[in-house]
C-alpha positions in Angstrom: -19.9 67.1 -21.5 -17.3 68.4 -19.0 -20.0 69.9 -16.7 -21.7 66.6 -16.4 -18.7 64.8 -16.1 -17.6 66.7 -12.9 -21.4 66.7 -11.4 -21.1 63.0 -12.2 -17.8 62.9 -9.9 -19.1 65.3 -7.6 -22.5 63.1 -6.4 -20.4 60.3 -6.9 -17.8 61.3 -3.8 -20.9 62.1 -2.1 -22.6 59.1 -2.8 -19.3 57.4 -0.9 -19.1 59.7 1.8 -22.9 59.0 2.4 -22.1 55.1 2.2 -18.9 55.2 4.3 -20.7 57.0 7.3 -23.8 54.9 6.9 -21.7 52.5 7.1 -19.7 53.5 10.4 -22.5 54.0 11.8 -23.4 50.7 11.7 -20.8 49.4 12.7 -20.3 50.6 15.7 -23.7 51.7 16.8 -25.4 48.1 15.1 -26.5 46.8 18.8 -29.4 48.9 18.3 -30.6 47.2 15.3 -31.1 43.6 15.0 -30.2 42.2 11.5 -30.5 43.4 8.0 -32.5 42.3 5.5 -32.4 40.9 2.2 -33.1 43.8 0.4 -30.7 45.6 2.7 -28.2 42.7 1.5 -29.4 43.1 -1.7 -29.2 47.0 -2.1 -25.7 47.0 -0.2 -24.5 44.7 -3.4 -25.5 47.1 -5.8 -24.0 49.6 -4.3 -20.3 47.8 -3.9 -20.9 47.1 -7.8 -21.5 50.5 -8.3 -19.0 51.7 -6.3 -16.0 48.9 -7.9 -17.7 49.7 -11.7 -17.1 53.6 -11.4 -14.1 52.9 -10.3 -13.0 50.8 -12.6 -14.0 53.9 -15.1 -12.4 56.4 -13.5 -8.8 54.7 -13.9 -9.9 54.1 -17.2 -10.1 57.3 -18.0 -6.3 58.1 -16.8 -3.3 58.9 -18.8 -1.6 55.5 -19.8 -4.8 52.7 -19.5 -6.1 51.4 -21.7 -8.6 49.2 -21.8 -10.2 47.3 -25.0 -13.3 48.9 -26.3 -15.3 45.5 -25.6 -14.2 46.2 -21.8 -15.4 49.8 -21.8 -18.9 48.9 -23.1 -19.0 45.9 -20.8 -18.1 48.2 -18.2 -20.4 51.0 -18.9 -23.3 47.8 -19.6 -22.5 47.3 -16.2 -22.4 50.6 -14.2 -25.8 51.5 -16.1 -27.8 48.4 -14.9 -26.6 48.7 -11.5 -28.1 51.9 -11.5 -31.2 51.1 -12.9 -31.3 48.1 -10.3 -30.7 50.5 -7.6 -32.9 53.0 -9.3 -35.7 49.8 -9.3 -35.1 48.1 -5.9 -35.3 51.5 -4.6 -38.6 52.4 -5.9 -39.9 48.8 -4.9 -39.0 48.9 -1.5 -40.8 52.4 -0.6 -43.5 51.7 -2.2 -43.7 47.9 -0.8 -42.2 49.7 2.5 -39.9 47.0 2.8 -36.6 48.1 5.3 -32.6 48.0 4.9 -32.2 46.5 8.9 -34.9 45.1 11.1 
């Protein structure tokens, strides 16, 4: 359990890192692209509810929270369909070969 737990954290800080300097990126080098698209919208979503959702786990799992157990399985509910979205929209757009930016 622990060893997962820590991979878990580990690709999830690089998971961040990855979306933070996409994210940069694009920001100040966006001239060269022209818009994104809706799956870009639409992938960029699941991602922030991914990103708020894990969060919202990780303080749950500090010294002194507590959340109700019908919160904790909402919340897991919720991290584990945004992944499978992710996991989904994902393998729709490559094989539709559908873009995040135009």
């Amino acid at each position: 359990f622990y060893v997962t737990h820590i991979i878990h954290y580990m690709a999830a800080g690089v998971l961040i890192a990855f979306i933070t300097y996409v994210l940069l990126d694009f920001l100040f080098n966006g001239s060269k692209l022209k818009q994104i698209t809706g799956f870009g919208y639409l992938k960029a979503g699941i991602l922030m509810g991914l990103i708020a959702s894990g969060a919202l786990m990780v303080v749950k799992n500090l010294p002194g929270v507590y959340f109700s157990h019908g919160a904790i399985i909402t919340l897991d509910l919720v991290h584990l369909s945004l992944c499978m979205l992710l996991l989904l929209s994902g393998l729709y757009t490559l094989v539709r070969k559908k873009r995040w930016v135009n």
